[in-house]
VMD Tcl script that draws the C-alpha trace (Angstrom):
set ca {
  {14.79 -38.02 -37.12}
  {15.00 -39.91 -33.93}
  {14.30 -37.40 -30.62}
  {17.18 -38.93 -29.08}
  {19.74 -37.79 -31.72}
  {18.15 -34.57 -31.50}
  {18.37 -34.44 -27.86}
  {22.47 -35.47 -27.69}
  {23.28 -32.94 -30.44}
  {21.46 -30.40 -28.16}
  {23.31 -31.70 -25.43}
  {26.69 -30.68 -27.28}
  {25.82 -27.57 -28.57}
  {28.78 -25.15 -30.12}
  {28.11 -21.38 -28.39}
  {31.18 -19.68 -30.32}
  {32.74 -18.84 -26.66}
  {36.41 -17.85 -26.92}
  {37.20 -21.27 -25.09}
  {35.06 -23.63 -26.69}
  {36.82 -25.78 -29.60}
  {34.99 -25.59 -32.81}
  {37.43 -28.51 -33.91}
  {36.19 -30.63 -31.02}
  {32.30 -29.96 -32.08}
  {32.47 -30.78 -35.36}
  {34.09 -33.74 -34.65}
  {31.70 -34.70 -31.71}
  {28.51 -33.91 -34.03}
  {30.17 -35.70 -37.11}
  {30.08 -39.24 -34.83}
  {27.20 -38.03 -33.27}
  {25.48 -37.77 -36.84}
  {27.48 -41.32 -37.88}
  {25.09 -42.95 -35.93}
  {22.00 -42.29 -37.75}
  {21.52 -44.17 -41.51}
  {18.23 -43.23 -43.80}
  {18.01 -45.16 -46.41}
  {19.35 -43.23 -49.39}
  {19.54 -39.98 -47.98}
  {23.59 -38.97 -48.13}
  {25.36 -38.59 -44.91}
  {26.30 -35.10 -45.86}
  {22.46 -33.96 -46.32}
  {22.13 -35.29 -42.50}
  {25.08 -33.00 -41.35}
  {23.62 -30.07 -43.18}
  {19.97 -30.41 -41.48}
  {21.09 -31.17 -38.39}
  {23.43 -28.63 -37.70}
  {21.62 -25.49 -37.06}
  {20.37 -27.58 -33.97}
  {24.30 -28.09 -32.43}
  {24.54 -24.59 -32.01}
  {23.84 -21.58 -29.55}
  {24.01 -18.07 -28.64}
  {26.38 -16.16 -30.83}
  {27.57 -19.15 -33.28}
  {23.71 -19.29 -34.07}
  {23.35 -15.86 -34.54}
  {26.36 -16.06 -36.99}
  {24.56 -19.05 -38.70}
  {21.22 -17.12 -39.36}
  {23.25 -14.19 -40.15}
  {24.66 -15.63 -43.24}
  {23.30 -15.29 -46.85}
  {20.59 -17.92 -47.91}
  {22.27 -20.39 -50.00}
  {25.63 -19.97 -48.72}
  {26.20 -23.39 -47.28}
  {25.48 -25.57 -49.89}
  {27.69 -28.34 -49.19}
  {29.08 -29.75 -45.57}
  {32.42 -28.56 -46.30}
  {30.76 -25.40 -46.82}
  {30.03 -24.89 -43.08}
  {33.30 -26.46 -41.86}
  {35.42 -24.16 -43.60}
  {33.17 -21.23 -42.57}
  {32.76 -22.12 -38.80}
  {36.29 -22.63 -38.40}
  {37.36 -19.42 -40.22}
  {34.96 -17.60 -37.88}
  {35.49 -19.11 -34.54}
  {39.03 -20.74 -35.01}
  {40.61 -17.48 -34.90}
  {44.51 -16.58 -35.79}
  {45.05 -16.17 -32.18}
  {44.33 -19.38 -31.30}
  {46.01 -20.95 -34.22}
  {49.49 -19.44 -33.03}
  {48.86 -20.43 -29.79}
  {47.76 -24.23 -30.50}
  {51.12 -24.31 -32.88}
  {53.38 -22.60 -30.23}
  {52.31 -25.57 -27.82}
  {53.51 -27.68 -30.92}
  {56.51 -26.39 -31.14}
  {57.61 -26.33 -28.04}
  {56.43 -29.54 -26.57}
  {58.28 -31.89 -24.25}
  {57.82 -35.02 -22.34}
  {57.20 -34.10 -18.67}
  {59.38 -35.35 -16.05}
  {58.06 -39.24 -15.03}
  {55.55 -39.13 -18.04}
  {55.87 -42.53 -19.80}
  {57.15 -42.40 -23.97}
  {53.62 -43.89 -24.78}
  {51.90 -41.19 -23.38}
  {53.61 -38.23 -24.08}
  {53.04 -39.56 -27.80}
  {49.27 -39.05 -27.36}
  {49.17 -35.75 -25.90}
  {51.59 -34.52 -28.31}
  {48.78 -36.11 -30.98}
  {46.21 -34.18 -29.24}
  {47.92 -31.34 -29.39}
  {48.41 -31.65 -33.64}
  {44.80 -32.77 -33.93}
  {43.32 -29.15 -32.05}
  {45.11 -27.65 -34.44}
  {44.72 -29.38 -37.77}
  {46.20 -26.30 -40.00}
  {48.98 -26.30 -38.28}
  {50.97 -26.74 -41.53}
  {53.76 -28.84 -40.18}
  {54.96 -31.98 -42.64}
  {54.86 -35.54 -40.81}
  {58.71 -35.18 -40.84}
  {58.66 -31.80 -38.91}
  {56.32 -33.18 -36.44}
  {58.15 -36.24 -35.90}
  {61.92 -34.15 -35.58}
  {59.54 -31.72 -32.78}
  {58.43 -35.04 -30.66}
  {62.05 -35.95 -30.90}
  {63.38 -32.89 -29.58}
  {60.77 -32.40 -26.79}
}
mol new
graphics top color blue
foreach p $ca { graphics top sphere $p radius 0.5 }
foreach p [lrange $ca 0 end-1] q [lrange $ca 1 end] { graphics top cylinder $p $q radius 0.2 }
display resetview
C-alpha cells in the first residue's frame, strides 16, 4: 500500500464526535480508496483493510470493540458505523431541514437546488420518494 494513501486516509480520520458526519467519511475514504488499483485484489477487500486506519478515538474503540468476524463484507461496516454514529437524533433533524427547506431571499433557483441536494444526500435514509422531494423543493 502506497504511504501516501495511508497518510490522506489518516489525514481524514472519522473520531465518532457528535458533529462529525459519518456519511461524509465514508464517502471521502470510498474516493480516497478509488484511487488505488491492485491487480486482482477486489475494491471491497481494499475498503475493509484500510479502514481501521480512517478512524480515531471513540469510533476506534467501537471498531476493536466488536466481535472478530463481524465485518465480513464492506457493507458490513457501513451499515454498522452508521447505525452507531448516525444516531435517530440526527436523522430527525437532517429530515426536519428537508422538510422545511426554502430558497433564501436573493439565492439564485440553481443554487438553492444544490443545497437542497446536499441536504437529501446527509441524510440518505431519509425515506422520502423522488416525487415527495421534488413537491418539498417546490414548496420551499
Amino acid at each position: 500500500m502506497k504511504p501516501t494513501l495511508l497518510n490522506l486516509i489518516q489525514n481524514n480520520q472519522f473520531a465518532g464526535l457528535d458533529y462529525e458526519d459519518p456519511y461524509l467519511h465514508l464517502h471521502t475514504f470510498i474516493e480516497l480508496c478509488g484511487t488505488v488499483k491492485i491487480h486482482q485484489v477486489p475494491e471491497e477487500v481494499i475498503r475493509m483493510k484500510l479502514f481501521p486506519f480512517s478512524l480515531l478515538g471513540k469510533a476506534k474503540l467501537w471498531l476493536n470493540a466488536l466481535p472478530h468476524q463481524s465485518l465480513t463484507r464492506w457493507s458490513d461496516i457501513e451499515i454498522k458505523l452508521l447505525a452507531r454514529f448516525f444516531l435517530l437524533a440526527k436523522i430527525n433533524q437532517a429530515k426536519s431541514e428537508i422538510v422545511t427547506f426554502s430558497q433564501k431571499q436573493d439565492e439564485l433557483l440553481s443554487e438553492a437546488w444544490e443545497r437542497y441536494k446536499s441536504l437529501l444526500r446527509r441524510c440518505p435514509s431519509h425515506g422520502f420518494d423522488d416525487l415527495t422531494q421534488v413537491n418539498i423543493f417546490l414548496g420551499g
